[in-house]
C-alpha positions as CSV (number, residue, x, y, z in Angstrom):
1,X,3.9,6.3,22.1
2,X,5.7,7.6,18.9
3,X,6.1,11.5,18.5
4,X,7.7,13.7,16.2
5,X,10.9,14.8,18.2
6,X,12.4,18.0,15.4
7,X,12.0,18.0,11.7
8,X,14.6,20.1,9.9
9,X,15.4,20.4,5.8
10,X,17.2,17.6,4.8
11,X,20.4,18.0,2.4
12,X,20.6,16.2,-0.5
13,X,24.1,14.8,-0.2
14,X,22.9,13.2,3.1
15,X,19.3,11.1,1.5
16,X,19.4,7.6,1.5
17,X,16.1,7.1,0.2
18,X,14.6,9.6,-1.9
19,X,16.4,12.0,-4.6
20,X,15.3,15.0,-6.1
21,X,15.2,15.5,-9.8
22,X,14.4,18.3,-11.8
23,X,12.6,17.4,-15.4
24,X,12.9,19.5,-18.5
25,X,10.3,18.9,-21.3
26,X,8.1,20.5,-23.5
27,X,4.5,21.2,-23.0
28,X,1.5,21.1,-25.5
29,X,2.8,24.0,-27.3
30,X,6.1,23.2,-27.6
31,X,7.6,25.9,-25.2
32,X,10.3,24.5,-22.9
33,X,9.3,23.6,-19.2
34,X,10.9,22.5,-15.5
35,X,9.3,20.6,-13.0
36,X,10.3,19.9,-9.6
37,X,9.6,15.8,-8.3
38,X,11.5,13.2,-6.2
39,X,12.6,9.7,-7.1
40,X,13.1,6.8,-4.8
41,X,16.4,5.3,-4.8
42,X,15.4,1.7,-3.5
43,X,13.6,0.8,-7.2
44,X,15.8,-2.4,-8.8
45,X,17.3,-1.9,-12.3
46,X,15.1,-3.3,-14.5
47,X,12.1,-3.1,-13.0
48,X,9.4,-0.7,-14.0
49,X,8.0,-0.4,-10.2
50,X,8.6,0.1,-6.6
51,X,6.5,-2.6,-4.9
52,X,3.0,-3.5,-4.4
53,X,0.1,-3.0,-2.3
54,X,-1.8,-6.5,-1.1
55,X,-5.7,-6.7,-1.5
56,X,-5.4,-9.4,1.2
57,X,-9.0,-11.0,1.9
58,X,-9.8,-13.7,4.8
59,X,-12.1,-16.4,3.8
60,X,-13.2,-18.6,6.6
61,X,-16.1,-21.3,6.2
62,X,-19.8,-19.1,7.4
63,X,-18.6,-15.5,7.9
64,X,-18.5,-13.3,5.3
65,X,-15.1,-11.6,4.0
66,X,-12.3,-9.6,5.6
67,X,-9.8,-7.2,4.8
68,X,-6.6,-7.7,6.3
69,X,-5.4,-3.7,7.4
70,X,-2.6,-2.4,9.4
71,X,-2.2,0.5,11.3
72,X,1.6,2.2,11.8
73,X,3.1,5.1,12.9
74,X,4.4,7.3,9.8
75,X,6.6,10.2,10.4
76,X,5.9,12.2,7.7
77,X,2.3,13.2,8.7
78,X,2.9,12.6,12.4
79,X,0.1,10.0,12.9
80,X,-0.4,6.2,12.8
81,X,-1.7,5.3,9.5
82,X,-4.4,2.8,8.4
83,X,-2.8,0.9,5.6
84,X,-3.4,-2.0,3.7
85,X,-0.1,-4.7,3.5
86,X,2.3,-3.2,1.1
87,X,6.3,-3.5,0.4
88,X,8.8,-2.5,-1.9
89,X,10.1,-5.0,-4.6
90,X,13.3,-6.8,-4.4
91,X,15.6,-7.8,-7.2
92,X,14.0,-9.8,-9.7
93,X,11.1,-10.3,-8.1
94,X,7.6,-10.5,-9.8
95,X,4.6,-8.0,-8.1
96,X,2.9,-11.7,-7.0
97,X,5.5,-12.7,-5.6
98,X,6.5,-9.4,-4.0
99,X,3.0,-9.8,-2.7
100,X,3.1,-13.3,-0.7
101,X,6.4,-12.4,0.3
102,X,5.4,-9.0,2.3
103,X,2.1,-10.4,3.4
104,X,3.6,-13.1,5.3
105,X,6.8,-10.8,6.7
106,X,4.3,-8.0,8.0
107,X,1.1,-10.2,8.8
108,X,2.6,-13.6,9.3
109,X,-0.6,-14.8,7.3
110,X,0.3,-17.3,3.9
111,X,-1.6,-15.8,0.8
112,X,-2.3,-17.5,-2.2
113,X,-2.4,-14.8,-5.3
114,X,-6.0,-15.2,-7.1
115,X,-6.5,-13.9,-10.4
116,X,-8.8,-11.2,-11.0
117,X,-11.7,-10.7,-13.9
118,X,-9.6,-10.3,-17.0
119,X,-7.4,-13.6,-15.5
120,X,-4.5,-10.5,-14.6
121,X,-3.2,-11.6,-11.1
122,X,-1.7,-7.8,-10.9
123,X,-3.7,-4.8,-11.1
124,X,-2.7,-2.3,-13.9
125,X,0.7,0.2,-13.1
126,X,-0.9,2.9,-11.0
127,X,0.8,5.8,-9.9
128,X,0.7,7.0,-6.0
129,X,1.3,11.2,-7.1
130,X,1.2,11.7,-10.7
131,X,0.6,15.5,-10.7
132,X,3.7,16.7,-9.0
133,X,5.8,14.9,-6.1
134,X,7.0,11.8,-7.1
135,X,7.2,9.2,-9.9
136,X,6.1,6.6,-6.9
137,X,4.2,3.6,-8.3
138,X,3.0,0.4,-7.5
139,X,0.7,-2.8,-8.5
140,X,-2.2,-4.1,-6.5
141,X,-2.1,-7.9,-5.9
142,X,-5.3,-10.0,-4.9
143,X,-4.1,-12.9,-2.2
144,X,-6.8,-14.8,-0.5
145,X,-6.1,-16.2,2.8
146,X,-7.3,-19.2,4.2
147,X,-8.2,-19.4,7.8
148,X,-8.9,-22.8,7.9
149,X,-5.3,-23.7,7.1
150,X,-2.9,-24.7,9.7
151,X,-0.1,-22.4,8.6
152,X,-2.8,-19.6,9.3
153,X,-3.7,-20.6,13.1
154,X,-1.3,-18.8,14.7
155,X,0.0,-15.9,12.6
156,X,4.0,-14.6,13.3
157,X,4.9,-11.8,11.9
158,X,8.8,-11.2,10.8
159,X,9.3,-7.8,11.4
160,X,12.6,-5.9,10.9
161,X,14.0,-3.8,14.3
162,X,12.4,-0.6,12.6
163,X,8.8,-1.9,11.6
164,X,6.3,-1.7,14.6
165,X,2.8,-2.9,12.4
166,X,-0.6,-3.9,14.4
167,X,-2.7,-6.0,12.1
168,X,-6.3,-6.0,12.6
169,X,-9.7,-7.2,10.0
170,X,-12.6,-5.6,8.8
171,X,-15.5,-6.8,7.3
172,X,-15.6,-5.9,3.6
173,X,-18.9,-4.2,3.6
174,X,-17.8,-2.3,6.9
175,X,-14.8,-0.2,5.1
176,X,-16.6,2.7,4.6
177,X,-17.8,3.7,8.2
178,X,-15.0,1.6,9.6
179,X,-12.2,4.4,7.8
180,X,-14.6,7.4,8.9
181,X,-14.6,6.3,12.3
182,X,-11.2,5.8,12.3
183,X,-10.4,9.2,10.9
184,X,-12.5,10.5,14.0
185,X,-10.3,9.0,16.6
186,X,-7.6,10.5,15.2
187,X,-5.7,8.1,12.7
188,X,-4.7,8.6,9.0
189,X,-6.2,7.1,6.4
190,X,-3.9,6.0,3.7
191,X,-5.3,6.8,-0.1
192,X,-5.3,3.1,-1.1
193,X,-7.2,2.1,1.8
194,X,-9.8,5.2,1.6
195,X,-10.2,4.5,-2.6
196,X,-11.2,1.0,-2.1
197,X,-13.6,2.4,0.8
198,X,-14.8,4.9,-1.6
199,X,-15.5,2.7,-4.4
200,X,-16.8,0.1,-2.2
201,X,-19.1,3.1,-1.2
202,X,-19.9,4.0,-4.9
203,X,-21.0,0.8,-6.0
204,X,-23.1,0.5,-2.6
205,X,-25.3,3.6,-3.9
206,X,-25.2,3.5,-7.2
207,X,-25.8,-0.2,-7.0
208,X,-24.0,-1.2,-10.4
209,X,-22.3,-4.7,-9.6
């Protein structure tokens, strides 16, 4: 079972992932400001964002969609975390394939990118903490998976030493209750899984799509 043994300030000379920044600017009415954020230090020059986070939906003949989801431990809040796949970007890589790449190290599923409405196969630039922590950002990518495929019948994942990820499905149109229950027995519930639950949610009352 994975517990917090100490937590302690960290200095800065001794970060390996994260820096702290301090921004001047000028506000509305042009008098000079500071503002306290951090940065990560694992984004690839070039490259307007730090990874992705996979929309990852099994389709298998006569049962209706699932969401691929993951709990893991996280250290900062001191609780396993229900998350949807995500990963940071490497070196010249696109967010797609960014996407199929950390789906199949962390699930061991193969995903094939689908294109959403507006024929986009990345969601729009969103920003995890815009109002004061970080600059952390990332791009949703929709990959279907294919249960019917042989390279799906017996998922491996490729985890490194440090990753420790149990992958589970839920229905789509169980989200909702699924992440409240789940919150109830004690497990965090990571803000991109809990949005799409909300809006999910949303459209489920409001009835718009």
């Amino acid at each position: 079972m994975p517990k917090i043994i100490s937590r302690e300030p960290l200095m800065i000379r001794d970060a390996k992932w994260v820096r702290l920044v301090e921004t001047t600017y000028l506000d509305p009415n042009g008098v000079e400001r500071t503002w306290e954020s951090s940065e990560r230090c694992t984004r690839p020059a070039g490259i307007d964002f730090d990874g992705v986070g996979i929309i990852a939906i099994l389709e298998k003949p006569g049962a209706p969609p699932e969401l691929l989801l993951q709990k893991q431990y996280r250290p900062p809040i001191g609780k396993t975390c229900v998350e949807i796949p995500a990963g940071l970007v490497d070196a010249a890589e696109s967010p797609e394939e960014c996407a199929v790449r950390e789906l199949f190290e962390e699930t061991g599923y193969h995903g094939v990118v689908v294109a959403t409405e507006d024929a986009e196969e990345k969601s729009c630039l969103m920003f995890n903490d815009p109002v004061g922590m970080c600059n952390t950002n990332l791009h949703f990518v929709h990959v279907k998976i294919d249960l019917t495929d042989e390279n799906n019948q017996n998922p491996k994942q490729q985890l490194e030493e440090n990753e420790f990820i149990e992958v589970f499905t839920v229905p789509l149109k169980d989200l909702y209750k699924e992440c409240r229950k789940l919150e109830k027995e004690g497990y965090g519930i990571d803000a991109r899984v809990g949005s799409l639950a909300e809006g999910f949610e949303i459209a489920r009352k409001w009835k718009f799509l």
